[in-house]
DRENVEXGU-465474 format. One record per residue: z, x, y of N, C-alpha, C in turn. Coordinates in steps of 0.1 Angstrom, whole numbers, padded with zeros to 4 digits, always signed. Last residue first. Layout:
<pts>
ZXYZXYZXY
...
</pts>
This chain:
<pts>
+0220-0060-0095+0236-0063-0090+0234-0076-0084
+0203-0077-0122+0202-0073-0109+0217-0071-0107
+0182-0077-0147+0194-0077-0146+0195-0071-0131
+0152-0096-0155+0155-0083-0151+0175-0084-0151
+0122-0110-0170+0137-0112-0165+0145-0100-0164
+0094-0117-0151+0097-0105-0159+0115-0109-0158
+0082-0130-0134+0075-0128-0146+0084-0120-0155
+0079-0136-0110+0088-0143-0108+0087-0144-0129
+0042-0136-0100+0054-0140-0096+0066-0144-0105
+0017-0113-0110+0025-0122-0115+0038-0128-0109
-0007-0094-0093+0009-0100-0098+0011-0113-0101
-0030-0073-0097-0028-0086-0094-0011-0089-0095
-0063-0054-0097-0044-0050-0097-0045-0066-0093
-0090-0041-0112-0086-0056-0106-0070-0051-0110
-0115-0017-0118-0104-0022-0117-0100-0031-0108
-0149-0024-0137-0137-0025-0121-0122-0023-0124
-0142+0006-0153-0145+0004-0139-0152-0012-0145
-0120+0024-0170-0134+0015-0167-0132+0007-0160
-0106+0054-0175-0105+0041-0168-0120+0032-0168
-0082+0075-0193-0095+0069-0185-0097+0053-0182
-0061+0084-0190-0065+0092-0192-0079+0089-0192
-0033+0075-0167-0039+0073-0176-0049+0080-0181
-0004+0086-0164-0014+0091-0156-0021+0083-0171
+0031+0072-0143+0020+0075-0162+0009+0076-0156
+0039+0060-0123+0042+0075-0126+0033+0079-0141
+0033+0033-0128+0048+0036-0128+0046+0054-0134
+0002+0045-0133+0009+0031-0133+0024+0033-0139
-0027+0062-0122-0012+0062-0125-0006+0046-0125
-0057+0078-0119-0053+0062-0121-0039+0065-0127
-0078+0098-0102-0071+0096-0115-0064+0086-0113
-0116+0100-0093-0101+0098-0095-0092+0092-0102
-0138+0102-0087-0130+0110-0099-0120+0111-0102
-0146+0067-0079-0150+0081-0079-0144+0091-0085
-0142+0044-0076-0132+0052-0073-0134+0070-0073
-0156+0014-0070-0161+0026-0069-0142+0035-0067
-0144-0009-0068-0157-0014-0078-0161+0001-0075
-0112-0031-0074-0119-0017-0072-0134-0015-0077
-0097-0060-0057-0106-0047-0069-0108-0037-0064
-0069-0073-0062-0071-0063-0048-0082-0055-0064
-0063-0112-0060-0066-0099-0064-0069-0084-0059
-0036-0123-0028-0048-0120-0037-0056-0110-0050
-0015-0119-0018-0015-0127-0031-0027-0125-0036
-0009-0086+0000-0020-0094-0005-0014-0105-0017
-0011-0064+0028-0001-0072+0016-0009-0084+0009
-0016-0029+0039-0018-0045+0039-0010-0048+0025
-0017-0001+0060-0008-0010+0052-0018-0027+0050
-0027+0032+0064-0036+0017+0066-0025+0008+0055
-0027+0060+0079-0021+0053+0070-0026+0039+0073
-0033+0080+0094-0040+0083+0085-0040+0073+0073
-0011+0079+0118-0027+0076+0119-0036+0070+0108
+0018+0067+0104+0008+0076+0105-0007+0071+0105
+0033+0044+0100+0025+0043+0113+0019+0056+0115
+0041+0044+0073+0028+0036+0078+0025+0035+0091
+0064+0064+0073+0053+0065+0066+0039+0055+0076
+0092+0063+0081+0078+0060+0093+0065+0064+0084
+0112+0074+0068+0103+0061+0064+0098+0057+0076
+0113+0103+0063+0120+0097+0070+0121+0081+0074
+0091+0113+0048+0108+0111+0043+0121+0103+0051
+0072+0101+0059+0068+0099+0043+0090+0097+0041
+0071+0122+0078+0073+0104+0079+0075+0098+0068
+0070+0143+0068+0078+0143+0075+0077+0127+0079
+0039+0140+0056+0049+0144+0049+0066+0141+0055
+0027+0140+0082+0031+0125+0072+0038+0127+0065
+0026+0165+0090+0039+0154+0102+0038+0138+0093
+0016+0176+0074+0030+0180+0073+0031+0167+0079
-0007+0162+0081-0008+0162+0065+0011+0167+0066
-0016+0173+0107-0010+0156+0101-0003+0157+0089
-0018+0200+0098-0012+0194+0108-0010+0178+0107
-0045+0197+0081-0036+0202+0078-0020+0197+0086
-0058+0162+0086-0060+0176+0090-0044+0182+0084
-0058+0137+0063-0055+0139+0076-0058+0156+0078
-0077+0112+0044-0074+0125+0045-0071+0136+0057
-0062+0081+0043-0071+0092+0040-0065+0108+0044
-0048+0060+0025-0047+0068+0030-0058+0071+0028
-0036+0026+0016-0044+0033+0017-0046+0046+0027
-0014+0005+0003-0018+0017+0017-0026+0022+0012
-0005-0029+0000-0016-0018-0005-0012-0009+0008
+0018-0049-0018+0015-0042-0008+0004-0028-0012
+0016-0083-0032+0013-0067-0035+0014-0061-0024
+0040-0106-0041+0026-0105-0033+0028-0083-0034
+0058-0127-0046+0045-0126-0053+0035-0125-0050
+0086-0118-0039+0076-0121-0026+0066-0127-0039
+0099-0097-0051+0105-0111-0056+0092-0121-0043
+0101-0071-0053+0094-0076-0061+0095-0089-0068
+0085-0057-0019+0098-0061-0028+0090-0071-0038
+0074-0032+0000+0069-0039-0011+0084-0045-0017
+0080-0011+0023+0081-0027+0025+0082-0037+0015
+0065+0013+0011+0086+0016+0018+0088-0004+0021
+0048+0024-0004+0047+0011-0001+0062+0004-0001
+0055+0051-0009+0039+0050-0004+0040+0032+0003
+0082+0053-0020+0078+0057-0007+0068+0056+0000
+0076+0050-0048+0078+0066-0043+0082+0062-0028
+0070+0018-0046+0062+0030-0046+0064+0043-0044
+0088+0002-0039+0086+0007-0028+0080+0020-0032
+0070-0024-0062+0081-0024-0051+0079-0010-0045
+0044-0025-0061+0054-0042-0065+0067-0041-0061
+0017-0014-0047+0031-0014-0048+0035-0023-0053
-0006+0005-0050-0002-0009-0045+0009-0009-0051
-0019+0033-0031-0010+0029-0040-0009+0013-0037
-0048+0057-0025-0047+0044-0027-0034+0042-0036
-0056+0081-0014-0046+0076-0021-0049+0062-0019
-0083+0097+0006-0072+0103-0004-0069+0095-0014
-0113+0080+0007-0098+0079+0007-0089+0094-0003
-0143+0073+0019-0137+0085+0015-0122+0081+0019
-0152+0035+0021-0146+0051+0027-0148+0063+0017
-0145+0004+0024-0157+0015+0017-0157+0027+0023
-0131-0024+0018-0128-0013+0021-0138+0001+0012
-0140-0058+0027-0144-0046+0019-0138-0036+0026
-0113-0082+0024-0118-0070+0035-0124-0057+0020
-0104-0102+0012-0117-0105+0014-0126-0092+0022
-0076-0090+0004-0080-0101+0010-0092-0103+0020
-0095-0055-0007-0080-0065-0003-0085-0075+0007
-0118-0041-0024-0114-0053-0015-0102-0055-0019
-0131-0009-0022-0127-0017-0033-0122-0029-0019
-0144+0018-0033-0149+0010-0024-0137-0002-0030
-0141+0059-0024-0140+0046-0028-0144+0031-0021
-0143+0091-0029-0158+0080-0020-0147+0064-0033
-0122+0107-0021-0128+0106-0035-0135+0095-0024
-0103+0140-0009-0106+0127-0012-0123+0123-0023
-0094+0165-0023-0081+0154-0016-0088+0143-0016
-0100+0187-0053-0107+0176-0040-0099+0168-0037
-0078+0218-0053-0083+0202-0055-0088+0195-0048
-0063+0231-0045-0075+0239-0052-0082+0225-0056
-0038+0222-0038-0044+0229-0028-0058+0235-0030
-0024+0217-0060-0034+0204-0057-0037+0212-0043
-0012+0240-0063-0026+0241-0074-0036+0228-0063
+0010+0234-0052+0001+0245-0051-0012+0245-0059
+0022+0209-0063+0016+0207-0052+0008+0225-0046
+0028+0219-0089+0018+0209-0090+0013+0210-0072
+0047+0238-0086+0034+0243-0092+0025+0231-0088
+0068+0221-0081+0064+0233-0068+0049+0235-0073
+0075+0207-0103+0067+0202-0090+0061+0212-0076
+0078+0226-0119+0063+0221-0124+0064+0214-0107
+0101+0231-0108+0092+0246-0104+0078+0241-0113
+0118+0210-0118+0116+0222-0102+0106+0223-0099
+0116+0208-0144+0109+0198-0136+0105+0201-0120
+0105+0231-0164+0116+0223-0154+0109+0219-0147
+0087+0237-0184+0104+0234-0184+0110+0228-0179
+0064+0249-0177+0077+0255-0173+0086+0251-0178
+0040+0237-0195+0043+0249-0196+0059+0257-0185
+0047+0208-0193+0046+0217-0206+0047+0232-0209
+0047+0206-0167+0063+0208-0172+0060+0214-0187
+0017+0209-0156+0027+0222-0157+0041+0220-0163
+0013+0183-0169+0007+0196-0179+0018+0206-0173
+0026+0170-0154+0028+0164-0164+0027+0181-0174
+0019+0179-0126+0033+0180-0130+0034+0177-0143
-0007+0168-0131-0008+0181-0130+0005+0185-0132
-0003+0141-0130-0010+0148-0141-0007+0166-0139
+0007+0140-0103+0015+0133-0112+0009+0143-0127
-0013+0144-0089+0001+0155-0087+0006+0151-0097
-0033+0122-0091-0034+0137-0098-0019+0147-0095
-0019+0104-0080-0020+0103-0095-0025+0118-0103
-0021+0108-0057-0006+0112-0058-0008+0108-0075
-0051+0107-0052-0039+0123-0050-0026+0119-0055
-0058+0081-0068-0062+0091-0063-0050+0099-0063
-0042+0054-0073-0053+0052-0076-0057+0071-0067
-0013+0042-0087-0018+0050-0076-0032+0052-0085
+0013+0010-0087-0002+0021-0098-0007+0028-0083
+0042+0007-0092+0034+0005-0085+0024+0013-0092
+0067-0009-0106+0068+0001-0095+0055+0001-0086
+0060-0023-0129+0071-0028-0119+0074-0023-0107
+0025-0026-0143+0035-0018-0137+0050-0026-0124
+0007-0029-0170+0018-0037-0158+0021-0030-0156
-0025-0033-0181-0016-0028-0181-0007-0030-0172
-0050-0042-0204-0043-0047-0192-0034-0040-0194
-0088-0042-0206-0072-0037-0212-0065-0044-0199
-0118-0047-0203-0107-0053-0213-0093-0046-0217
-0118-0024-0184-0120-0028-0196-0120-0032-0207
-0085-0035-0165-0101-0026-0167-0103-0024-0183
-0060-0049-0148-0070-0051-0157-0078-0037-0160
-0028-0046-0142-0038-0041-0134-0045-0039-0150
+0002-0067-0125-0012-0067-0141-0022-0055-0132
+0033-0068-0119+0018-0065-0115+0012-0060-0127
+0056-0091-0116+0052-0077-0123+0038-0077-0120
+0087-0102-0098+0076-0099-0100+0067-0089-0115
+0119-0112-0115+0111-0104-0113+0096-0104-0113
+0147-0139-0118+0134-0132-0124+0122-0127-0113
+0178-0121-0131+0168-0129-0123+0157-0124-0119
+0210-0120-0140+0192-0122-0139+0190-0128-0132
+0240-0102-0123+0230-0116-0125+0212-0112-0131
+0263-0083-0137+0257-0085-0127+0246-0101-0128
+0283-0071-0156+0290-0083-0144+0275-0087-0130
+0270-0056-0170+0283-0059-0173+0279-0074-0168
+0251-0037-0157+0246-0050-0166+0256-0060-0170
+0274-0029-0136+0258-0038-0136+0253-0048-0145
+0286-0014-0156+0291-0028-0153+0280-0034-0141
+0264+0007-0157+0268-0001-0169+0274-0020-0165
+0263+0018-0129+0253+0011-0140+0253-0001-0150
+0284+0032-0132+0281+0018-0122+0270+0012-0124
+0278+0051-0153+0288+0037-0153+0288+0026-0147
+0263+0068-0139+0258+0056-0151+0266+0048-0155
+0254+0079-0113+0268+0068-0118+0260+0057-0128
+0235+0092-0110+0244+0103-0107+0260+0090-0108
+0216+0070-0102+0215+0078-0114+0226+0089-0116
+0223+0042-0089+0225+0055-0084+0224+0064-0099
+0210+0011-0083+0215+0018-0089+0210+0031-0085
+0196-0007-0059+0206+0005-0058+0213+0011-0068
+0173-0011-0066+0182-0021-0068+0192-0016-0064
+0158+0008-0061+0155-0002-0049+0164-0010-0051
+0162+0025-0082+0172+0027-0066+0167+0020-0061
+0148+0018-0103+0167+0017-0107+0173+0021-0087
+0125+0025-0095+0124+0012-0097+0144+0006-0095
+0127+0056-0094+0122+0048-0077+0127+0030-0082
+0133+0073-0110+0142+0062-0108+0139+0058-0101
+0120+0103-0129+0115+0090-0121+0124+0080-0117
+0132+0114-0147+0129+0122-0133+0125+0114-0124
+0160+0097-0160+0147+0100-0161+0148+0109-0144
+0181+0074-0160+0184+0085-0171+0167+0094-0166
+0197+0043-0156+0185+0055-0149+0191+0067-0151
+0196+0019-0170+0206+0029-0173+0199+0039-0164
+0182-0016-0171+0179-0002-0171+0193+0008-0162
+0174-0045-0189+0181-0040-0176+0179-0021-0179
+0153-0077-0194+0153-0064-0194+0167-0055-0186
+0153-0103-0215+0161-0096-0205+0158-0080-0203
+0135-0125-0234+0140-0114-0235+0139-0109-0218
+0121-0150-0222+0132-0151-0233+0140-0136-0236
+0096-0148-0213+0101-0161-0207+0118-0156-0215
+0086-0126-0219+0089-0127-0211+0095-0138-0202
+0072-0134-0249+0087-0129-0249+0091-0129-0232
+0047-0141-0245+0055-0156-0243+0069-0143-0244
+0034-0120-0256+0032-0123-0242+0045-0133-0232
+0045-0103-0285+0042-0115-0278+0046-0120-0262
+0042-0073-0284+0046-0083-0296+0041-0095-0294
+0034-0069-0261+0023-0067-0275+0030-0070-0280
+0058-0068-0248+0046-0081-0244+0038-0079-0254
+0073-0051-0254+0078-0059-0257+0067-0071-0255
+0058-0025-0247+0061-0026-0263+0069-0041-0264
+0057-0028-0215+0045-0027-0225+0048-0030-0244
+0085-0023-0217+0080-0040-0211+0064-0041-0220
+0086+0005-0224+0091-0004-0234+0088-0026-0227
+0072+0016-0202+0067+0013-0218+0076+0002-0229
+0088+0015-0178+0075+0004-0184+0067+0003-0197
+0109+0030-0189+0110+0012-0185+0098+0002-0187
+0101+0056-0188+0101+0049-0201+0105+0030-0198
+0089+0055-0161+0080+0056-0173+0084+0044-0185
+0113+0056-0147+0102+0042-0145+0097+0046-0153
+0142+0066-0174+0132+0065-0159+0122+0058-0161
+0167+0053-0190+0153+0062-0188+0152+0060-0174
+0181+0033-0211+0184+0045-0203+0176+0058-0206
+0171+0002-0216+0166+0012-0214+0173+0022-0204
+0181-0027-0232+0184-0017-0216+0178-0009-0219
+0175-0057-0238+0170-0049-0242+0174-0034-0231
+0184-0092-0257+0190-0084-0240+0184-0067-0245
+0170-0098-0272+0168-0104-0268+0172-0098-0251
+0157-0092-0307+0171-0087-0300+0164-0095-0283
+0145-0097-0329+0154-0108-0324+0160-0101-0312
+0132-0079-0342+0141-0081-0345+0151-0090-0338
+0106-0075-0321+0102-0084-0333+0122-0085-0343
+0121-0063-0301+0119-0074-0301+0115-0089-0313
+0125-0039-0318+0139-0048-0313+0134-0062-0309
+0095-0029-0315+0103-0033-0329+0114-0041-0327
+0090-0033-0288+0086-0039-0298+0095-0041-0312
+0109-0008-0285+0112-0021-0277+0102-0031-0285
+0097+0014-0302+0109+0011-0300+0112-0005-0294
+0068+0017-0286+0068+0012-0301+0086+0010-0303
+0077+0023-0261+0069+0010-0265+0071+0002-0278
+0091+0046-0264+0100+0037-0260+0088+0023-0258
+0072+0069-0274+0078+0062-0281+0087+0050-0279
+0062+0090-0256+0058+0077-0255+0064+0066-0263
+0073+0114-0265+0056+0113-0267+0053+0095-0260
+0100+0107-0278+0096+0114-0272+0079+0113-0275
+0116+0091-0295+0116+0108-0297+0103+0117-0294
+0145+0077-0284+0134+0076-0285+0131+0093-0286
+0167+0058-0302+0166+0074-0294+0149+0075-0295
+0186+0028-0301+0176+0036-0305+0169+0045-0301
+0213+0010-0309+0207+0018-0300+0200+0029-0309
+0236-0024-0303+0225-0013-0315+0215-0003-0306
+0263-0038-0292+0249-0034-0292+0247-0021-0305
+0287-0053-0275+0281-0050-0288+0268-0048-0291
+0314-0039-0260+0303-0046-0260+0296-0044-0273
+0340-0026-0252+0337-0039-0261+0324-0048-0262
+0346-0011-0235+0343-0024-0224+0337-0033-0236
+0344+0010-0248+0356+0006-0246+0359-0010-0237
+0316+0012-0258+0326+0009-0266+0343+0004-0258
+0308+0021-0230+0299+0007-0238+0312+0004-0244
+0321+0042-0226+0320+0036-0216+0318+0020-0224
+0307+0053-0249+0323+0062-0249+0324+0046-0245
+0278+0059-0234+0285+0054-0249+0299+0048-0254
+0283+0074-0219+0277+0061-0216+0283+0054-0226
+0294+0099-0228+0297+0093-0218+0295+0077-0213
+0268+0099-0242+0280+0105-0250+0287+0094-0237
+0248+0106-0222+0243+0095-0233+0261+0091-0237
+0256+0132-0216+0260+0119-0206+0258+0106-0212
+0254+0144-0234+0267+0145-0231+0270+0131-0219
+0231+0149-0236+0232+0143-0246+0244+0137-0243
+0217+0169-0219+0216+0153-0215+0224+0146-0223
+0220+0198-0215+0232+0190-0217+0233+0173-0216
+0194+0204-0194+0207+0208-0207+0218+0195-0202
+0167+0188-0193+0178+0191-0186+0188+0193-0194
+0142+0187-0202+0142+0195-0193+0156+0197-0189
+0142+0148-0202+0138+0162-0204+0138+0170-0191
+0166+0129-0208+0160+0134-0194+0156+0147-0200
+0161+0102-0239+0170+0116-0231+0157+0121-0220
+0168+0073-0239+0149+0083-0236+0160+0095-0230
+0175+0046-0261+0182+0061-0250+0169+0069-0251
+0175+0014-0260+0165+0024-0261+0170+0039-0252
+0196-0016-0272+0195-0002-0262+0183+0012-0268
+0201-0044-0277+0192-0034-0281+0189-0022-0268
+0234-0061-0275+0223-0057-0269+0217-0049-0280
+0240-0095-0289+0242-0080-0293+0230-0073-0280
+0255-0119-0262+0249-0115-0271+0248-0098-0274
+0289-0127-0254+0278-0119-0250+0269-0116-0263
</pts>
């Protein structure tokens, strides 16, 4: 077995993360594996981390984090070179507030060991990833990018954890505040040749099941799933919330499913904010163009 390069992104906000890293660890050494591991310290740093292991040869790379830190460090391994995705393995430890990407595979974040003999004893194999362009940049997401409300709850949980701490009571705060917030935005953008020109809440496209916005999306098809929402009456707004959990999401009124190989643009989004695997960007140039890649990314699967 080759050496791994392990990136640890401790779970902010939560005592005693260190103890389960500890645990993990313990776990690695006794099952004789051989790896080198690097602590990310926070702000973003699991890009520049995965870059560097990459420019060092390392070739099997895990990340124990959440979908943020997973997508930064794919981000910190393709700015080295684009071509590493033919040759470097990705697998992931689900350590974060985010794990929608680590439970469609069914890893369970509450068994980082069944984790572990995952990467142990499990198979590659290669994974979708979705490109989403704008001004001259490109960025990927393995989960999915939200284009409106669920990108602003994301920003607004971002700033209140700065000020609470915990991740509880920033998400209680986030969805009270987005009660003081404009729900929809004048957007215009095309999936498979269909102009779509509305006032939309959300737009998510998915590469896999999006939080739950895009409960169909799998990331082995090489094809995107889009919903688009608008803006329901107070009264809908709970009974989708209540679909949302019970996965009748897309047959809410307010809910519009499609699946696309095609590019999906955006030529009007209006004030809205732009997320990709839960990261809230900070601006955007317009068009945006989401796309995927088939069969792009080497991943570790049970």
């Amino acid at each position: 077995m080759e050496r791994w390069g392990i990136i640890y992104s401790p779970k902010s906000g939560v005592l005693r993360t260190h103890k389960r890293w500890e645990k993990i660890r313990r776990y690695l050494n006794e099952q004789q594996v051989e790896y080198d591991f690097v602590q990310s310290e926070g702000g973003g740093s699991e890009e520049r981390l995965a870059g560097m292991l990459a420019k060092n040869g390392y070739r099997t790379i895990v990340i124990v984090g959440g979908d943020g830190a997973l997508n930064r460090a794919i981000h910190g391994v393709l700015s080295v070179d684009p071509e590493l995705h033919r040759s470097v393995t990705f697998g992931i430890i689900p350590n974060g507030h985010g794990n929608d990407y680590a439970r469609f595979w069914g890893l369970d974040e509450d068994d980082p060991i069944g984790a572990v003999d995952v990467l142990l004893r499990g198979r590659v194999h290669q994974v979708d990833l979705g490109f989403m362009h704008e001004g001259g940049h490109e960025h990927y997401f393995l989960n999915c990018m939200n284009v409106g409300l669920a990108a602003s709850i994301m920003n607004i949980k971002h700033r209140t954890y700065r000020f609470w701490g915990l991740s509880s009571l920033s998400y209680l705060s986030s969805f009270f505040l987005m009660l003081f917030h404009r729900m929809e935005q004048q957007m215009k953008l095309v999936v498979n040749h269909e102009t779509i020109e509305r006032s939309l809440m959300n737009v998510c496209i998915g590469n896999a099941h999006g939080y739950g916005l895009t409960p169909n999306a799998v990331p082995y098809n090489g094809m995107l799933d889009v919903t688009t929402i608008s803006h329901p009456a107070v009264s809908q707004l709970v009974a989708g919330m209540y679909m949302l959990i019970t996965g009748k999401f897309l047959t809410h009124r307010n809910v519009r499913p499609y699946r696309s190989r095609q590019r999906i643009r955006f030529e009007r989004i209006g004030h809205s904010r732009v997320s990709i695997d839960g990261q809230v960007l900070d601006e955007v140039q317009m068009p945006l163009v989401a796309s995927v890649r088939q069969e792009w990314i080497r991943f570790i699967i049970p």
